[in-house]
C-alpha positions in Angstrom: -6.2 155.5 -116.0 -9.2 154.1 -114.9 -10.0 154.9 -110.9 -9.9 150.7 -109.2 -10.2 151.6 -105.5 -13.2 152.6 -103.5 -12.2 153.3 -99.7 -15.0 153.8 -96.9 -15.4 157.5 -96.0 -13.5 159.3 -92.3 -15.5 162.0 -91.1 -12.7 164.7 -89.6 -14.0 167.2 -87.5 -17.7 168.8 -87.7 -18.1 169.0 -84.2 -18.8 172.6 -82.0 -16.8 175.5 -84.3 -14.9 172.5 -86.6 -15.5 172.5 -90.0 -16.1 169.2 -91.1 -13.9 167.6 -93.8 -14.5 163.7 -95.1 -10.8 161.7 -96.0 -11.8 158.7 -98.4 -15.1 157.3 -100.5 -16.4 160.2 -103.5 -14.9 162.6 -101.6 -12.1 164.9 -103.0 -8.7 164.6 -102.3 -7.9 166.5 -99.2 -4.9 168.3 -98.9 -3.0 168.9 -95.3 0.2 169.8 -93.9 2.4 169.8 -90.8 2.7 172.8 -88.2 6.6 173.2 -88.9 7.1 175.6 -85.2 7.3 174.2 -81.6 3.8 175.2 -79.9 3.5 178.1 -77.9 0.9 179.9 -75.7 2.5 183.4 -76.4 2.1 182.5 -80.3 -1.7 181.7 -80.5 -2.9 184.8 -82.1 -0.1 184.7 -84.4 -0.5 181.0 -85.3 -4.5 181.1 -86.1 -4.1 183.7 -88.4 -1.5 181.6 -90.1 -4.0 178.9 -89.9 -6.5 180.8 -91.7 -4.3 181.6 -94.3 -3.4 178.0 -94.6 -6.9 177.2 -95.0 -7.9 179.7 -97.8 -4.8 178.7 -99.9 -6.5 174.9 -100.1 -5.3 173.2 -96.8 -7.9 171.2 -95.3 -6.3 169.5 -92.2 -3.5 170.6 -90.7 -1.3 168.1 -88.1 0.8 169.0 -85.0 3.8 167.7 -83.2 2.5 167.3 -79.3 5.5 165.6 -77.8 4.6 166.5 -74.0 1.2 167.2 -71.8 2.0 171.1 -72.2 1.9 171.0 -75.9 -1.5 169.3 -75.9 -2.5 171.8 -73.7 -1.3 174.8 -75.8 -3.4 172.6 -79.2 -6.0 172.1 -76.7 -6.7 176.2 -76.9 -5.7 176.4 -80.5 -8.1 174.4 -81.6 -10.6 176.2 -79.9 -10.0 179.3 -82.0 -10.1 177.6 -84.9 -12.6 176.1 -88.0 -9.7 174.1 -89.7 -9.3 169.9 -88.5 -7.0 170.4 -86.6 -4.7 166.7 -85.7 -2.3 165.4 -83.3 0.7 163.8 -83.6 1.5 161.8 -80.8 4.5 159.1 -79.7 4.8 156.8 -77.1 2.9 158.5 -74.4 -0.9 157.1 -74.4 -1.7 160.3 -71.4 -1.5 162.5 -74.4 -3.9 161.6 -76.6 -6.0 161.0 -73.9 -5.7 164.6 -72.8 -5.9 165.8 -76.5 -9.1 163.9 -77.0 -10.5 166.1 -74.1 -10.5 169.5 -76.5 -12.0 170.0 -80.0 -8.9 168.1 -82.0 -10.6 166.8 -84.6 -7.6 163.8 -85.0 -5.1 161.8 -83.4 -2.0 159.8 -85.3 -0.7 157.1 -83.2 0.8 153.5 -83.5 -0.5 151.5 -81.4 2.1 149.4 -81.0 4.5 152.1 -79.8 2.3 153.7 -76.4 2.9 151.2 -73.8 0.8 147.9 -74.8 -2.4 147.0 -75.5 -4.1 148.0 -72.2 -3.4 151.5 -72.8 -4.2 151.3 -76.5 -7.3 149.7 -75.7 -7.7 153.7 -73.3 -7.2 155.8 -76.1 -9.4 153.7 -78.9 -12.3 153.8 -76.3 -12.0 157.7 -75.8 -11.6 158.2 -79.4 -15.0 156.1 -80.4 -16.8 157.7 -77.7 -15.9 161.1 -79.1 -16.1 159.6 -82.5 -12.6 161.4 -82.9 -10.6 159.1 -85.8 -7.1 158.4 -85.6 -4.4 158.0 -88.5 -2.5 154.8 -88.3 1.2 156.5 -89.2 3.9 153.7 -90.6 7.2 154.9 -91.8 10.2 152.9 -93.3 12.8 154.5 -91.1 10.6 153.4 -88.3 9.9 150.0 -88.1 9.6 147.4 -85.7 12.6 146.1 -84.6 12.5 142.5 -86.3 10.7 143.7 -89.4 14.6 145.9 -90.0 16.2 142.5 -89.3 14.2 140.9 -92.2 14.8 144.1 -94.3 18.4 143.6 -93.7 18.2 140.3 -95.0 16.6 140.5 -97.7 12.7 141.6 -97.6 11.7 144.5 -99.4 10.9 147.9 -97.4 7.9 148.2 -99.2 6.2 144.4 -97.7 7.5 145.5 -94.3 5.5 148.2 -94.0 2.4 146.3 -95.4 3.3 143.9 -92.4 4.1 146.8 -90.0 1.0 148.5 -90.7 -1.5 144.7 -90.8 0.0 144.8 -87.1 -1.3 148.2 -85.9 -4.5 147.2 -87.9 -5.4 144.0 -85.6 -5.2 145.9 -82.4 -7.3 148.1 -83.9 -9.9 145.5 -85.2 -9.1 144.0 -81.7 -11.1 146.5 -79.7 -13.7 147.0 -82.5 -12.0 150.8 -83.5 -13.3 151.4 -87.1 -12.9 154.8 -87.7 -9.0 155.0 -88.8 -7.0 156.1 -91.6 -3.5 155.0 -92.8 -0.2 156.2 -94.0 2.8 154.1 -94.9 5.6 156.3 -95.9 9.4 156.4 -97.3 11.9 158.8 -98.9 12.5 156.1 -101.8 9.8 156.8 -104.1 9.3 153.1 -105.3 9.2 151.7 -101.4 6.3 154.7 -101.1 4.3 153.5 -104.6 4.4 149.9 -103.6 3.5 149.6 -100.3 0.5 152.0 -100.9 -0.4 149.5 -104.0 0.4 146.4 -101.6 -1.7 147.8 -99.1 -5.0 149.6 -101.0 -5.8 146.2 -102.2 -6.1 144.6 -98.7 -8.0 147.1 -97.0 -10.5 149.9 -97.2 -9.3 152.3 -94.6 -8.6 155.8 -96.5 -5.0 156.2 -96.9 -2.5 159.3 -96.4 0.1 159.5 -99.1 3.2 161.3 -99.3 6.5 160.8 -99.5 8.8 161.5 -96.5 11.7 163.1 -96.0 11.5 164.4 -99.3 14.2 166.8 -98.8 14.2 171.1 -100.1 11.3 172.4 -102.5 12.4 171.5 -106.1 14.4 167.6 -104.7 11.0 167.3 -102.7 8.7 168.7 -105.4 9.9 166.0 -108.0 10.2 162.8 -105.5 6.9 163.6 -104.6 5.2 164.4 -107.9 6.6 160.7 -109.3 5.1 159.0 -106.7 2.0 160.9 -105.7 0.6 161.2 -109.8 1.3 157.4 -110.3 -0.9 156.5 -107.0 -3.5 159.2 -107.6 -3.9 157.8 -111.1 -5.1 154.3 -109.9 -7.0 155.7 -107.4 -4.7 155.2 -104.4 -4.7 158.3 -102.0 -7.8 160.2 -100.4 -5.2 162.8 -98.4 -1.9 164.1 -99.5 0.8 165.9 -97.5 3.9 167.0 -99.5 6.5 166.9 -96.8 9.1 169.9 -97.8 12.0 171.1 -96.2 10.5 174.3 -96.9 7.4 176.3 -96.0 3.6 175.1 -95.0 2.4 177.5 -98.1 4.8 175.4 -100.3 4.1 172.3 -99.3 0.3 173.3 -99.6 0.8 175.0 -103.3 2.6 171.5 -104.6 -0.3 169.1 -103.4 -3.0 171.3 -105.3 -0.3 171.4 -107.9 0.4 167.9 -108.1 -3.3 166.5 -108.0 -4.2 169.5 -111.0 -1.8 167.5 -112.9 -2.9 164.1 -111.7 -6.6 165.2 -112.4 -5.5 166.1 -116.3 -4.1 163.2 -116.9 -7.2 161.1 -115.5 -10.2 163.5 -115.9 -12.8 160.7 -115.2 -11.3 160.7 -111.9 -13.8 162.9 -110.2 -11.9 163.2 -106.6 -8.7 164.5 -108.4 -10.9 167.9 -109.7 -11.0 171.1 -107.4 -11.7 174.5 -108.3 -8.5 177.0 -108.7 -6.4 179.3 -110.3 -4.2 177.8 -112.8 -1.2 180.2 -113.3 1.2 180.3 -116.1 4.4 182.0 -115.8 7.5 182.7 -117.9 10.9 181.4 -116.8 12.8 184.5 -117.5 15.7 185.2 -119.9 17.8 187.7 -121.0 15.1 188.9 -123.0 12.7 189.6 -120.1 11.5 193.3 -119.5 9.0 192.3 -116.1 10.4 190.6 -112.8 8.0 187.5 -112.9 9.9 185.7 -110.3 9.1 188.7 -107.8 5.2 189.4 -109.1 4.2 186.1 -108.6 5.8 185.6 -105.3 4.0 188.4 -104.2 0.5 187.3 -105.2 0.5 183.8 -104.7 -1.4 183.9 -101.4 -4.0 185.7 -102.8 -4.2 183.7 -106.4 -4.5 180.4 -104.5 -7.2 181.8 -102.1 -9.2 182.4 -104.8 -12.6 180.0 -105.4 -12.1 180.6 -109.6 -11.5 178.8 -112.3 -9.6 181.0 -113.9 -6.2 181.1 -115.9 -3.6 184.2 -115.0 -0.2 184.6 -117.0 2.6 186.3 -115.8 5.0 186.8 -118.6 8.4 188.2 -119.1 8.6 189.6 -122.6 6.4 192.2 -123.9 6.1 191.3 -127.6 5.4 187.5 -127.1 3.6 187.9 -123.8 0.3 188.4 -124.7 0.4 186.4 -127.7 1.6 183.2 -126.1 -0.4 183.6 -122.9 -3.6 184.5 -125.0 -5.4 181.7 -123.5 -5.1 183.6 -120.3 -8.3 185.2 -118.3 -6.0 188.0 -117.2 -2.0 188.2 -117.8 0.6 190.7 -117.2 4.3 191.7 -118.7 6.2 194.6 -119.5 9.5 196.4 -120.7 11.5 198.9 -118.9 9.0 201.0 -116.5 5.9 200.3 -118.5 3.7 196.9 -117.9 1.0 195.8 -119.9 -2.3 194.1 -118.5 -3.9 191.6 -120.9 -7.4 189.9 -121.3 -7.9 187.2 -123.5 -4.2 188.0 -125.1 -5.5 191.7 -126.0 -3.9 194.0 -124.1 -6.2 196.3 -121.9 -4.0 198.5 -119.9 -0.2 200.2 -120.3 0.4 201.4 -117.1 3.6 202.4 -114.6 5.6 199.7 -113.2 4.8 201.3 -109.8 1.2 200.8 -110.3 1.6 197.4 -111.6 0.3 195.4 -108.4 -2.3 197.9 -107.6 -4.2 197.8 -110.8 -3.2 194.0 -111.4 -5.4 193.3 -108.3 -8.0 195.6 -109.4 -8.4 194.0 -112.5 -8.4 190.7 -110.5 -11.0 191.3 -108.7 -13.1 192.4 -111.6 -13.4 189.2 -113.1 
């Protein structure tokens, strides 16, 4: 599927200690996710090590909830001890994005129509062009403007009200002369998500967020999101994804990468869609299986997706077909009983104890 949309290019971050990261234009698809814990001083050292791990498994902007001045103070410091974009996710209150734009977040998501008027819209747009700080235009279907439900009530679709919910946020924007925005228009029905992103990508060149909300636990979420997200990636449509989960940051940040691999093999002209990676293969399990696969690659999946390799790994359940079925593999592993077998290439290199399996698995790793 040929790639129809060209969207102008947000610069996130790259300012004092902040890596920079660009949403939209050639650039690749950037994957983020959502701080899923209230904020708390006490937790700082604890939470930018999780952010680092975040941010070697493929995350590349990662949001927070700041519903009060004391959270923006607690981001305030966090993002100060930090590389990774960090965003803020603010409601209703203008005073705190104001005070978040006076620390090193590298985003804000408002609606403008929702922080107290214009005047005070008009106060947050000036402090975010003079810190060139952009700010994600956020429209959800369970979230509309009051007379845009009436009209879905009686009759419009969900997917043209958030096109018109999110042409209002727009003007205020174009208003006061604010260019540097982004937008998401989300829903948990998946053809409500697909339509008002198509709707909406041909009327305007802001980068867009996709992703569907409310998605529900990791396999419900995993499969609403992959039928929407591959069918807007496809065309084009998307330049960030978040994979809402009811589930963990690392899963949600495992199923973007996952979802735009796919989307990237079935439209390989599509440059943005391509990333470097692990690509791991692993066996269901049966009755035949002699090697816990489900409990090997939980364990190494942190450092599999951290890795900067295009490489294939195989985890396999069943000695005898293992290697043989996994002999595309750069490295693989399976076994039988207390003996595993390490494999390159789908010839087996090592027989070793299955208490030395991880050990030597990540020696062999590393060798590659």
């Amino acid at each position: 599927m040929k790639q129809e949309r060209s969207s102008k290019a947000v610069k996130i971050g790259g300012f004092s200690h902040v890596d920079p990261v660009f949403i939209g234009g050639d650039n690749p698809v950037v994957i983020q996710t959502m701080w899923k814990d209230k904020l708390e001083f006490s937790a700082l050292d604890d939470t930018a090590k999780k952010i680092t791990v975040l941010k070697s498994m493929g995350c590349g902007l990662l949001r927070f909830a700041v519903p009060d001045l004391v959270s923006a103070e607690i981001l305030g410091r966090l993002a100060g001890m930090v590389s990774m974009p960090l965003a803020a996710d603010i409601h209703f209150d203008y005073k705190i994005a104001l005070r978040c734009m006076d620390f090193p977040i590298a985003k804000i998501r408002i609606n403008p129509g929702n922080i107290g008027g214009k005047d005070k819209a008009k106060a947050v747009l000036e402090k975010a062009a003079a810190g060139n700080i952009p700010i994600r235009i956020g429209v959800n279907a369970g979230s509309l403007p009051s007379d845009l439900r009436d009209r879905v009530e009686k009759g419009m679709s969900a997917s043209l009200a958030m096109v018109e919910a999110a042409e209002r946020e727009i003007s205020i924007f174009e208003e006061f002369g604010f260019k540097n925005y982004l937008i998401s228009m989300k829903a948990s029905r998946i053809a409500d998500n697909i339509n008002a992103n198509q709707i909406l990508s041909a009327k305007t060149d802001a980068p867009l967020h996709i992703g569907v909300t409310e998605a529900g636990p990791l396999a419900g979420g995993i499969a609403k999101n992959s039928a929407a997200l591959l069918e807007l990636l496809r065309a084009g449509i998307g330049d960030t994804v978040r994979v809402s989960l009811s589930d963990t940051m690392e899963n949600e940040v495992i199923a973007a990468r996952e979802i735009i691999s796919a989307a990237a093999q079935l439209s390989p002209e599509n440059a943005r869609l391509k990333r470097r990676g692990v690509n791991i293969i692993s066996c269901p399990r049966c009755g035949r299986a002699g090697f816990d696969t489900h409990g090997f690659t939980s364990r190494h999946l942190g450092k599999l997706y951290a890795m900067d390799s295009d490489i294939t790994v195989a985890v396999m359940g069943c000695e005898v077909n293992g290697p043989i079925e996994a002999k595309h593999a750069d490295i693989g592993i399976t076994g039988a009983g207390d003996k595993v077998l390490i494999f390159k290439h789908g010839q087996i290199i090592k027989t070793i104890n299955a208490d030395q399996a991880d050990y030597i698995f990540s020696e062999e790793l590393d060798r590659l």
